[in-house]
C-alpha positions as CSV (number, residue, x, y, z in Angstrom):
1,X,8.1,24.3,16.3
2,X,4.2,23.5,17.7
3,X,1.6,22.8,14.9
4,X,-1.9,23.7,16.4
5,X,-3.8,20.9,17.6
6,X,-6.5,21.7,15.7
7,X,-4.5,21.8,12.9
8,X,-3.3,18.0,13.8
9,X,-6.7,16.3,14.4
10,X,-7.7,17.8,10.9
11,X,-5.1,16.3,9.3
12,X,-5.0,13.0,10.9
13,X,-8.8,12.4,10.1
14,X,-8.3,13.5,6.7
15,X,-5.3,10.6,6.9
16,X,-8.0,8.2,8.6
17,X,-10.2,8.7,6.0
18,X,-8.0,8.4,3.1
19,X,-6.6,5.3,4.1
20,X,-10.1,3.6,5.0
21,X,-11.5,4.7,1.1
22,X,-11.1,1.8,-0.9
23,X,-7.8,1.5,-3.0
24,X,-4.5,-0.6,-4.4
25,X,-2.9,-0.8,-1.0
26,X,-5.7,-1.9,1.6
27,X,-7.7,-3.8,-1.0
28,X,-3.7,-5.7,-1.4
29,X,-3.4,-6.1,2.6
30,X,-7.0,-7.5,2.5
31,X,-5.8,-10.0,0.0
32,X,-2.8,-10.9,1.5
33,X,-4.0,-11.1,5.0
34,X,-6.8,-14.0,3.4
35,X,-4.3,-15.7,1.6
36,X,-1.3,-16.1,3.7
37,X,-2.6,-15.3,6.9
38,X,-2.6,-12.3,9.6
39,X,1.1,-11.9,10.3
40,X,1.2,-12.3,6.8
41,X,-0.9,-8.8,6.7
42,X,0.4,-7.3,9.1
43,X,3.9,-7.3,7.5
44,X,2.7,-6.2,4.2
45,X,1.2,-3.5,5.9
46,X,4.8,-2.3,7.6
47,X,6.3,-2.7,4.2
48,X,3.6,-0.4,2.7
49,X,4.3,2.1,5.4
50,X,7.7,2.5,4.8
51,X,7.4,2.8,1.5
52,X,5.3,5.6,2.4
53,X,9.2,6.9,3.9
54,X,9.6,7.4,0.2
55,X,7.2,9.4,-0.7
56,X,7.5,11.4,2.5
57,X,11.3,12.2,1.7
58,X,10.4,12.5,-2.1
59,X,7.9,15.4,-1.3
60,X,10.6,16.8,1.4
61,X,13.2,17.0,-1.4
62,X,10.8,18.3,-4.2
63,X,11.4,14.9,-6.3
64,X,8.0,14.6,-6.7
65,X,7.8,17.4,-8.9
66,X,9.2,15.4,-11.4
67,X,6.2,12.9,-11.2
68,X,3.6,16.1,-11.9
69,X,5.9,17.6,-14.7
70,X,7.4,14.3,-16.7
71,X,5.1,12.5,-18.7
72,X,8.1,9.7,-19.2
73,X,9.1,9.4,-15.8
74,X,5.4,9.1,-14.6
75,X,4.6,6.5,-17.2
76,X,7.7,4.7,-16.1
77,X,7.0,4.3,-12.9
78,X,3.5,3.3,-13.7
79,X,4.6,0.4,-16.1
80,X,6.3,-1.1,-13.4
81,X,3.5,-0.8,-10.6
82,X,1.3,-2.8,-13.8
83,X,4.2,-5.2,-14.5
84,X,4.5,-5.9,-10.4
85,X,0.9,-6.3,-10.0
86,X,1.0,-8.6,-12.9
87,X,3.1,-10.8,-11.8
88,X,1.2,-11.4,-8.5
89,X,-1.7,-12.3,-10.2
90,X,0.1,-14.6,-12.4
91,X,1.7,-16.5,-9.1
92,X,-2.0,-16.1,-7.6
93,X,-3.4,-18.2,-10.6
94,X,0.1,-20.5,-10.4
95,X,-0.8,-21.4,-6.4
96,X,-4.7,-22.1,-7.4
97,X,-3.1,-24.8,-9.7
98,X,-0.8,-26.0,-7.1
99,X,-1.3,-29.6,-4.5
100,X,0.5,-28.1,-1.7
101,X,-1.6,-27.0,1.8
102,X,-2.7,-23.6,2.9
103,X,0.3,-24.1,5.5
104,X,2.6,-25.0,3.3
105,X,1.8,-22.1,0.9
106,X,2.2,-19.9,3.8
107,X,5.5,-21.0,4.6
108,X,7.1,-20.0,0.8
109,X,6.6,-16.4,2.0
110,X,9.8,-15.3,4.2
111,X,8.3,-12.5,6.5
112,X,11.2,-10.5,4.6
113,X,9.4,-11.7,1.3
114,X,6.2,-10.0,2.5
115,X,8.1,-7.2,3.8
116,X,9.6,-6.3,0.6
117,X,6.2,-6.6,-1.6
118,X,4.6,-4.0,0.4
119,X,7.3,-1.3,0.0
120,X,7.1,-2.4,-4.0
121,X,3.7,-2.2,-4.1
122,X,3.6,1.8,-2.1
123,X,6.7,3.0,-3.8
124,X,5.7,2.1,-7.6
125,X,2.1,3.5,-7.2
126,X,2.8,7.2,-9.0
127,X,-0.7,7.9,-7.1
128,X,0.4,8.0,-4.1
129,X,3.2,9.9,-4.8
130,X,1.2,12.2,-6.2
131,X,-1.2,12.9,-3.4
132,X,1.8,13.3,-1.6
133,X,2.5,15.9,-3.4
134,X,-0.5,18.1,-3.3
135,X,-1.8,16.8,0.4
136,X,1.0,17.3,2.9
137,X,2.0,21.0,1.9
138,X,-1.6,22.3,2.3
139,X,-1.2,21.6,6.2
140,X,2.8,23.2,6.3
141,X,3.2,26.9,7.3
142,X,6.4,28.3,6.7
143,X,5.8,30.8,9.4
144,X,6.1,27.4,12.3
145,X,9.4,26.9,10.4
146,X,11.1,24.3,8.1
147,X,8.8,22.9,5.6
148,X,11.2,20.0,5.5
149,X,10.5,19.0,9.0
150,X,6.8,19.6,9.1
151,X,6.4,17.7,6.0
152,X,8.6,15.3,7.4
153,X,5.9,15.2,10.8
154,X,2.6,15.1,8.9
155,X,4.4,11.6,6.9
156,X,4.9,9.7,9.9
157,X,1.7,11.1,11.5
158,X,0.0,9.7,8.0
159,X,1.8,6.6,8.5
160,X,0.5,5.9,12.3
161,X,-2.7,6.5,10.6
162,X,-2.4,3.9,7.8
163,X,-0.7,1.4,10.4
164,X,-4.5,1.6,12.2
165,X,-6.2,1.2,9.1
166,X,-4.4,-1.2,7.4
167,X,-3.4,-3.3,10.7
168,X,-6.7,-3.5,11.5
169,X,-8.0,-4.8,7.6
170,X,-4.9,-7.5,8.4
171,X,-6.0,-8.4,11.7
172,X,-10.1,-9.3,10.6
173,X,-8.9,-10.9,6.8
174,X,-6.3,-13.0,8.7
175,X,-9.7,-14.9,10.5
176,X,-11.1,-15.2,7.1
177,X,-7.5,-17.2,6.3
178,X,-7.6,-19.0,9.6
179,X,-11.2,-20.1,9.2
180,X,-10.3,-20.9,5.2
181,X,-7.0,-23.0,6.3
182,X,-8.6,-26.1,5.8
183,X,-10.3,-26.0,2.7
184,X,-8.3,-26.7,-0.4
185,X,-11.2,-25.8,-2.9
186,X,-11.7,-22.1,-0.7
187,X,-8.1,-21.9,-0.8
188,X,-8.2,-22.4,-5.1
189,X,-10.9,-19.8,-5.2
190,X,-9.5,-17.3,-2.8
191,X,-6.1,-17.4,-5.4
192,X,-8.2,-17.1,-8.5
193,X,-10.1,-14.1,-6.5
194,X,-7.1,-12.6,-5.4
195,X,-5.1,-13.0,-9.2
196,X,-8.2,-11.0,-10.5
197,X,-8.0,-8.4,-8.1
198,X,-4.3,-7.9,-8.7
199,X,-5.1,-8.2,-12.2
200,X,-7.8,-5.5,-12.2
201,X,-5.7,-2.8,-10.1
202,X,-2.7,-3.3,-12.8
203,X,-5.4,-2.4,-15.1
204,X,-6.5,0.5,-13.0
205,X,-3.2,1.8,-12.4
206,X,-2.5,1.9,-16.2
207,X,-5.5,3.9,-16.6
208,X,-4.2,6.4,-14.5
209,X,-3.7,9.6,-15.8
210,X,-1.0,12.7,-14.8
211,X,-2.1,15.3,-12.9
């Protein structure tokens, strides 16, 4: 099976691009990456990408058909992204209140912790699952051969895109955190800022409506 070059470099700046435009899932790694750190960022951002695995397989199997054509099972999905989102900003606002240091706040986050929050965060976004849905089969050609495995190769070449992206948004927000580590009062404002972002993309993500 050889997909054209050209073909490839279309898609993976489309990918580029996608995952640069402001949305949930960078503007999260930004906030994560300020909060708690780089490594911090960095391992949201793997757990984002695999929950982009997910989607990947969901669009493989045809699952996410069910997301375009059920209005219950899209709404579920999207009550739980709200509810997740939710409670972050609610532990944001919690850790503003709190006496402990930037270092110790760092240290209640097991890297398995961050791990895990990113995949929740990708997999209950119905969005993405979405765009899945109606981006990766207009670059498959049954005539190469299976759609599964092309599909399957345009995912992970998505994912290596959003691993740049992302990685990179960790890497310069984690010298915002580094340069913040001191500072109890930046440290209480950084919290309230980041509750109302998680706040406001609960909001957004409720808003969202079925294609």
């Amino acid at each position: 099976m050889i997909i054209p070059v050209e073909t490839l470099t279309i898609y993976f700046a489309a990918s580029l691009a996608l995952a640069i435009a402001p949305g949930p899932d960078n503007i999260f790694v930004l906030t994560q990456s300020a909060l708690h750190g780089r490594k911090a960022g960095l391992l949201v951002t793997l757990g984002l990408c695999t929950g982009l695995l997910a989607h990947t397989g969901a669009v493989s199997l045809g699952i996410a058909v069910i997301f375009m054509t059920s209005t219950l099972a899209f709404t579920a999905l999207k009550l739980v992204g709200a509810a997740y989102l939710l409670y972050l900003a609610w532990q944001a606002f919690h850790a503003g209140k709190s006496d402990i240091s930037q270092h110790q706040a760092r240290a209640t986050l097991s890297a398995k912790a961050l791990y895990v929050r990113g995949i929740i965060m990708n997999v209950t976004n119905p969005k993405v699952a979405l765009f899945f849905m109606a981006f990766l089969p207009q670059f498959a050609d049954p005539a190469r051969g299976s759609l599964t495995v092309q599909i399957a190769m345009f995912g992970a070449l998505f994912m290596l895109a959003t691993l740049i992206v992302f990685g990179s948004i960790a890497w310069g927000a984690g010298l915002l955190g580094d340069w913040l580590q001191g500072s109890r009062r930046a440290q209480l404002v950084l919290n309230r800022v980041a509750g109302t972002v998680f706040a406001g993309l609960a909001i957004r993500l409720l808003a969202v409506d079925q294609l």
